[in-house]
FIMI-69640 format. One record per residue: residue number from 1; x, y, z of N, C-alpha, C in turn. Coordinates in steps of 0.001 Angstrom, whole numbers. Each point is the difference from the previous one (the first is absolute). Example, Ala and Ser with C-alpha at 12.3 -4.5 7.8 and 13.67 -1.06 7.14 Angstrom:
// residues 2
     n       n.u       n.v       n.w      ca.u      ca.v      ca.w       c.u       c.v       c.w
     1     13190     -5690      7800      -890      1190         0       900      1200         0
     2      -350      1050      -720       820      1190        60      -770      1090       730
END
This chain:
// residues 102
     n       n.u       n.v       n.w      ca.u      ca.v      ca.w       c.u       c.v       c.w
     1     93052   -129514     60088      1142      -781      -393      -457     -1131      -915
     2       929      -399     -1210      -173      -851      -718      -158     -1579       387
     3      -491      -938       161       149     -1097       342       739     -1215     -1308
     4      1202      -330       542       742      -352     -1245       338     -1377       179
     5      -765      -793      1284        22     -1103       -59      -477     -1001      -762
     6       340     -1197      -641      -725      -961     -1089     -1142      -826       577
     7       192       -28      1453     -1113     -1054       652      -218       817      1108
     8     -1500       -55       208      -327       265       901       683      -781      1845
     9       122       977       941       644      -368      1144     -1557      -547      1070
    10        49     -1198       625      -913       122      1092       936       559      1134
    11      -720       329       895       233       562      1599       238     -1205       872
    12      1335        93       680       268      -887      1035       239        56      1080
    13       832      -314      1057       716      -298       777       688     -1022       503
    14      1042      -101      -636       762     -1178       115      1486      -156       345
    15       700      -636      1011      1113       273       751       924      -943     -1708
    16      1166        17       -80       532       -77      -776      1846        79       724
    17       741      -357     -1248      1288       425       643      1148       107     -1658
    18       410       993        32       665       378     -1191      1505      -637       341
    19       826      -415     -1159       612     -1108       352      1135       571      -814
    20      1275       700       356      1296       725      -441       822     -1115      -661
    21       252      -820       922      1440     -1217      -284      -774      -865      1145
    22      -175     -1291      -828      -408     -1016       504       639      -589      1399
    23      2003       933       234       239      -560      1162       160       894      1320
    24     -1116       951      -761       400      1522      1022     -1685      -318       559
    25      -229      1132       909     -1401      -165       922      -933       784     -1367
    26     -1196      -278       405     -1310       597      -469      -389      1433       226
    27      -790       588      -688      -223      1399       482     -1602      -111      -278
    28      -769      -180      1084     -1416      -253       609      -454      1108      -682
    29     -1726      -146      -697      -185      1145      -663     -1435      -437      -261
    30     -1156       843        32     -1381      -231      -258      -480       411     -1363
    31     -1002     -1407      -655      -314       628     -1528     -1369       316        95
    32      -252      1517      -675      -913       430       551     -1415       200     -1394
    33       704      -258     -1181      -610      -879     -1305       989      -582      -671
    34      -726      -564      -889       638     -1345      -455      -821      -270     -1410
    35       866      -576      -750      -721        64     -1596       772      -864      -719
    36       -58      -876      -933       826     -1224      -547      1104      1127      -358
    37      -372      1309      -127      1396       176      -987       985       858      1173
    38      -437       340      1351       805       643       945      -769       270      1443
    39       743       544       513      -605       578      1220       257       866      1056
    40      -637      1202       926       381       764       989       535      -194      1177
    41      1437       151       301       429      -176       694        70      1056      1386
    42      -387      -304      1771       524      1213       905      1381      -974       355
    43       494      1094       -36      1743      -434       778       345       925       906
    44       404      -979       980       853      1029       747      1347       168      -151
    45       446      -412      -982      1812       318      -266        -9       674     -1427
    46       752      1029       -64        49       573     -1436      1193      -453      -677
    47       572     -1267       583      1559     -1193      -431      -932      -580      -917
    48     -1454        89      -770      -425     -1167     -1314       899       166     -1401
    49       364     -1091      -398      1032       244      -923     -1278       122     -1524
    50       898       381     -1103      -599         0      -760     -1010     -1490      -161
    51       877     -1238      -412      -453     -1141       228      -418      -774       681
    52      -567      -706       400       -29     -1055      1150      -942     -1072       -61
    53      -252      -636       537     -1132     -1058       382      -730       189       775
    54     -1651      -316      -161      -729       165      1075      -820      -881       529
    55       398      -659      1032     -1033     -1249       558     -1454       623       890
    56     -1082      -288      -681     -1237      -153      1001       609      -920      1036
    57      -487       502      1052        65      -913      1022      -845     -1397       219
    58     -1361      -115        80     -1113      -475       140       160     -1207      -943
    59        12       529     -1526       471      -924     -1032      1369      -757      -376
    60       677       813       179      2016       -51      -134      -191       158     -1427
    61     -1286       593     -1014       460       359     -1068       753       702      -444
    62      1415      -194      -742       922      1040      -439       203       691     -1231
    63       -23      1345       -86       115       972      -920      1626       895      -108
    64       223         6     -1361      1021       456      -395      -263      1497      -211
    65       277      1239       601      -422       955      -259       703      1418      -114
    66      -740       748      -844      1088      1239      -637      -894      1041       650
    67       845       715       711       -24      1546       760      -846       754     -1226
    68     -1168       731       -83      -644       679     -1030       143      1880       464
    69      -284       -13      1557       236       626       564       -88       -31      1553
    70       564      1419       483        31       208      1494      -545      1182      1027
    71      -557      -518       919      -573       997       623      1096       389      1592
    72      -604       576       998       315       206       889       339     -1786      1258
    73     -1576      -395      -126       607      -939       419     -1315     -1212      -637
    74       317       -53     -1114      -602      -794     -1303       933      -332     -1179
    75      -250     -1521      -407      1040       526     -1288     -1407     -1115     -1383
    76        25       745      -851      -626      -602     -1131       460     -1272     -1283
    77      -173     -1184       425       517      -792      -759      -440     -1047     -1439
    78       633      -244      -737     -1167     -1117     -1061      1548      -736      -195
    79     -1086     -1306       117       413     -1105       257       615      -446     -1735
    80      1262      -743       107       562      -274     -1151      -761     -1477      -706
    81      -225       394      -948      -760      -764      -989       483      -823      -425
    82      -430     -1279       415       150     -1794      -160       821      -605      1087
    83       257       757      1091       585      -156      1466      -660      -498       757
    84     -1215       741       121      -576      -647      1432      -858     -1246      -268
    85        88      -435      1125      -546     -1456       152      -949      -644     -1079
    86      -209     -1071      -289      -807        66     -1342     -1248      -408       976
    87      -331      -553      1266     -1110      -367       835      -242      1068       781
    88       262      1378      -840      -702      1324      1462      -942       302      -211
    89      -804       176      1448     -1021      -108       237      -530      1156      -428
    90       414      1122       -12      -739      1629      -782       -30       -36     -1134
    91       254      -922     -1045      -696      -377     -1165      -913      -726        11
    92     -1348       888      -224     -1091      -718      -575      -532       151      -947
    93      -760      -893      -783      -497       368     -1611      -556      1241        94
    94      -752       740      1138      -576      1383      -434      1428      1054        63
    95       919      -461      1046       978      1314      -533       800      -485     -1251
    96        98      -969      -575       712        30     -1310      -625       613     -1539
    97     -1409      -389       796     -1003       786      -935       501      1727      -141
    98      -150       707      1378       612       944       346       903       708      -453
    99      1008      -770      -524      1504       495      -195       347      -513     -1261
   100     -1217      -553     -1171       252      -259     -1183       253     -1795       430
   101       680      -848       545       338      -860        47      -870      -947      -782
   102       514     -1362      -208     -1042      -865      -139     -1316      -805       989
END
């Protein structure tokens, strides 16, 4: 299979919570890589909308993010560009190096 990502993903595990409507509940979800420009999602609800928000837990960094694709009980996302936090912590000068950035 082709690898058609722009930045390389590190390997995680990280509890997280994808965020529908700010006045509705959360849908709990583990990121399992992570990369300035997106990341692997396991879910246990196949209700992920195309759009949504995604808070790390640990950090409360938030990402604006577009459905790329879907698995069984995975969904593939990249994060919308000039959204997320400008202080997140998974940008570092070697992954911007990575992904062309400055």
């Amino acid at each position: 299979m082709q690898e058609r990502r722009r930045c390389v993903r590190t390997r995680t595990l990280k509890s997280a919570r994808i965020i529908i409507d700010p006045k509705t509940s959360a849908l709990e979800c583990i990121v399992r890589n992570l990369s300035p420009s997106g990341a692997l999602l396991l879910v246990t609800s196949l209700a992920v909308p195309d759009r949504f928000d995604l808070i790390l837990s640990a950090t409360r960094t938030r990402h604006a993010c577009l459905v790329a694709w879907r698995g069984s009980d995975r969904v593939g996302v990249s994060f919308s560009a000039g959204i997320a936090d400008a202080a997140d912590p998974i940008r570092s000068p070697q992954a911007d190096r990575s992904c062309g950035g400055s």
